[in-house]
C-alpha positions as CSV (number, residue, x, y, z in Angstrom):
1,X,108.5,154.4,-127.4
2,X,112.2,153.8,-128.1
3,X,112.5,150.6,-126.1
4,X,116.3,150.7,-123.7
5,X,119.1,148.6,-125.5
6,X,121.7,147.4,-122.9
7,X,125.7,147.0,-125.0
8,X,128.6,145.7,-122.7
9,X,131.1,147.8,-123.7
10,X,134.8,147.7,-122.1
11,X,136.9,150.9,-121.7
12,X,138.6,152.1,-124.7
13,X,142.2,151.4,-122.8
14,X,141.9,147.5,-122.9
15,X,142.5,147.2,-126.6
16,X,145.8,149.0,-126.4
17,X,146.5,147.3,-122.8
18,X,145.7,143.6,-124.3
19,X,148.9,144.4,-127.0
20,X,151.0,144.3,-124.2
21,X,150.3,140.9,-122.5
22,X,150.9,137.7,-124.7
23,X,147.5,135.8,-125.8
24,X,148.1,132.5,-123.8
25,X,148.7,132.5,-120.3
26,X,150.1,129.0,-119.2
27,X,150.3,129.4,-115.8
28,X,147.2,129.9,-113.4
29,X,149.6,132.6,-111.3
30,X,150.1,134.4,-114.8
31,X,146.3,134.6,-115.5
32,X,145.5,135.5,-112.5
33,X,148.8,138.7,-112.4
34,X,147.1,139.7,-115.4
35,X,143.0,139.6,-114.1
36,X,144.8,141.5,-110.9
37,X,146.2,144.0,-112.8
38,X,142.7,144.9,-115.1
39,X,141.5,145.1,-111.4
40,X,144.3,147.8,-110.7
41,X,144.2,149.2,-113.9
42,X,140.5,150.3,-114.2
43,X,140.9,151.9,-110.9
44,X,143.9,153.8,-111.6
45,X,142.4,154.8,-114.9
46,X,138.9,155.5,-113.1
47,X,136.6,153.4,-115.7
48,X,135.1,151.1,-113.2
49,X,135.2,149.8,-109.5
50,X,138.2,147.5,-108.3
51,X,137.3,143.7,-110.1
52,X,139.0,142.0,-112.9
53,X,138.4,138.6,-115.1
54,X,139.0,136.6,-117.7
55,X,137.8,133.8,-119.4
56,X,140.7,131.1,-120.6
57,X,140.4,128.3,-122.7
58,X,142.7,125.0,-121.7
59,X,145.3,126.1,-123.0
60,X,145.5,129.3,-121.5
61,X,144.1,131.7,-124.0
62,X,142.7,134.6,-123.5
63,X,139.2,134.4,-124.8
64,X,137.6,137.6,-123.1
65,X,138.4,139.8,-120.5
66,X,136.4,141.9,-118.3
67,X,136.3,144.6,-115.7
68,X,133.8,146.3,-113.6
69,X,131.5,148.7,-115.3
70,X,128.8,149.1,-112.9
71,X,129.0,152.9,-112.1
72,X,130.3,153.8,-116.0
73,X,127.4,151.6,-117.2
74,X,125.0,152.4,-114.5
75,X,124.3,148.8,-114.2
76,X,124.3,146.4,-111.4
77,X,125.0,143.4,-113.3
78,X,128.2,144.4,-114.7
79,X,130.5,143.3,-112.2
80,X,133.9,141.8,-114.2
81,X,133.0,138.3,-114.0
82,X,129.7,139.0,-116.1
83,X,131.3,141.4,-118.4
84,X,134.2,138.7,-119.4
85,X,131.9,135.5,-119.8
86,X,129.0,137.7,-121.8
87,X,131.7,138.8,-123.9
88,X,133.1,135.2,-124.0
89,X,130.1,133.7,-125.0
90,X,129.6,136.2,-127.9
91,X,133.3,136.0,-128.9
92,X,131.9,131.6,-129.1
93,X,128.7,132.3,-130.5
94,X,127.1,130.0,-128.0
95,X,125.7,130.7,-124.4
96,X,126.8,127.3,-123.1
97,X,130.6,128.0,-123.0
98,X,131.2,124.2,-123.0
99,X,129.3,123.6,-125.4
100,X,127.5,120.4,-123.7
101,X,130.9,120.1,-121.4
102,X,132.7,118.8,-124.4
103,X,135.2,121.9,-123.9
104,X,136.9,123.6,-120.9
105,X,137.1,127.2,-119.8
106,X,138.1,129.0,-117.1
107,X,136.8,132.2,-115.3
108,X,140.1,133.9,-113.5
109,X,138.6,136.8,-111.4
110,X,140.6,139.0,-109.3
111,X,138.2,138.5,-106.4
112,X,136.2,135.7,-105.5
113,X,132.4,135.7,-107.4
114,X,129.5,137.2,-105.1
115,X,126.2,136.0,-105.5
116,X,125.0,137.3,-108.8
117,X,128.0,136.1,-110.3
118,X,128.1,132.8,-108.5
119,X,124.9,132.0,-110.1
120,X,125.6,133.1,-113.6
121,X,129.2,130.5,-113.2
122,X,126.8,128.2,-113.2
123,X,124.6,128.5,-116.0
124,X,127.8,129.7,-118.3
125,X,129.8,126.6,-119.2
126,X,132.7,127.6,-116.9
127,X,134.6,124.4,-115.3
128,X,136.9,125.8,-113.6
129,X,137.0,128.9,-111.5
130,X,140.0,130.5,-110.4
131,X,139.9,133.6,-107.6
132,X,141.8,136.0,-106.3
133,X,140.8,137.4,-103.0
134,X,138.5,136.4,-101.0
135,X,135.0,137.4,-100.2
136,X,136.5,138.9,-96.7
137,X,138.6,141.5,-98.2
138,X,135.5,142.7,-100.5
139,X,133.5,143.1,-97.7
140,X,136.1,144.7,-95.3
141,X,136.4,147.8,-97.7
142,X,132.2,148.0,-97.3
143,X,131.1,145.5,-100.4
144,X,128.0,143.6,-99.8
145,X,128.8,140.2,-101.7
146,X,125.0,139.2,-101.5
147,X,123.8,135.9,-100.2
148,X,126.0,132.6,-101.5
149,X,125.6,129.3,-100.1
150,X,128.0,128.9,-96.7
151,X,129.8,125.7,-99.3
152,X,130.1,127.5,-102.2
153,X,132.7,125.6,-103.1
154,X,131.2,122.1,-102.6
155,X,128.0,123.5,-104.6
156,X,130.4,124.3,-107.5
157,X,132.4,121.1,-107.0
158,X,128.8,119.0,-106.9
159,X,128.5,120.5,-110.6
160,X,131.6,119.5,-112.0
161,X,133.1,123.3,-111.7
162,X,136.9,122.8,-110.5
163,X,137.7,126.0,-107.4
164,X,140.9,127.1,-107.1
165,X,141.3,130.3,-104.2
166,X,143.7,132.0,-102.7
167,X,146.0,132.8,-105.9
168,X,148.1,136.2,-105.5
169,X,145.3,137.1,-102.8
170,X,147.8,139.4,-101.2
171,X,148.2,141.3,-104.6
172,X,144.2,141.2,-105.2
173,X,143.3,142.1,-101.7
174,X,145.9,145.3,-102.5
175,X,143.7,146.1,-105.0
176,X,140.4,146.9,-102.7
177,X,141.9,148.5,-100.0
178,X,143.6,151.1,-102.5
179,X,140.4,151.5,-104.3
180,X,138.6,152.2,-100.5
181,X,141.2,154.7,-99.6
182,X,141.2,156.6,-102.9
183,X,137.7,157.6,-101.9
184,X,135.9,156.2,-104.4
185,X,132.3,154.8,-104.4
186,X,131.7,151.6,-102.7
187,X,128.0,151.2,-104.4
188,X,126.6,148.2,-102.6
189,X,127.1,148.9,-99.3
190,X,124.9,148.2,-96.6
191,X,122.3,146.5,-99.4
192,X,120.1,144.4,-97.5
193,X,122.8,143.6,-94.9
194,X,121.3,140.9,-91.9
């Protein structure tokens, strides 16, 4: 039996598209114009659904990007903010991003995490999380974010992880509703919904 092999690849436009943005990013509003506009990108280019991310050192570095590749992929854990800290870690060789919180990194994503992805902030070494829009305008254009705790942020906070919202949220939220009215699939909808 050939045994399945799962490989997180991105689409072959980011390599090209990186060569046009600069590799540090001082500013959280730049960071998060340029996780925004993988968001926009990967719709317009139709590789993936409406999400963007990044992982940043503290200095603003790109370390890894990611976008959504659940329906290219055909798998449910490859929402952006997975994709870019997987792809972190590897680009680090370690799991623990912070390697025992002696280093800081930051996940910028273009809207903020559902529940899959607030779990795995957890557990990756990010300490500080930076987001787009909000969980509202995912689920007015029919995404089901999953279950998160109703203080989300306090829970992140309680483990030393720093939350920043609300950055270009207009711009993100822009993002999903052009990605609804193009038609496209919204592939969580209605999962499990109380």
């Amino acid at each position: 039996m050939n045994l399945p092999e799962l490989t997180i690849q991105l689409p072959d436009w980011v390599g090209t598209y990186l060569e046009t943005w600069p590799s540090v990013f001082p500013e959280v509003e730049d960071r998060m114009n340029f996780v925004v506009d993988l968001s926009r990108q990967n719709i317009d280019r139709e590789t993936g659904g409406p999400f963007g991310a990044a992982v940043f050192d503290a200095g603003g570095r790109l370390i890894a990007p990611g976008v959504n590749r659940v329906i290219p992929q055909n798998c449910s854990i490859l929402h952006a903010e997975m994709v870019a800290m997987a792809l972190a870690q590897q680009a680090l060789g370690r799991f623990d991003l912070s390697d025992g919180r002696r280093l800081d990194f930051e996940l910028c994503t273009s809207t903020e995490p559902c529940a899959m992805c607030f779990g795995a902030v957890c557990w990756a070494g990010i300490s500080r999380l930076v987001c787009g829009a909000r969980k509202q305008d995912a689920e007015s254009i029919g995404f089901d974010e999953g279950p998160k705790p109703e203080n989300w942020i306090a829970a992140l906070n309680h483990r030393g992880i720093e939350v920043i919202t609300d950055i270009c949220r207009e711009k993100a939220a822009a993002v999903l509703k052009d990605y609804a009215a193009s038609g496209a699939m919204i592939y969580n909808s209605g999962a499990f919904s109380v």
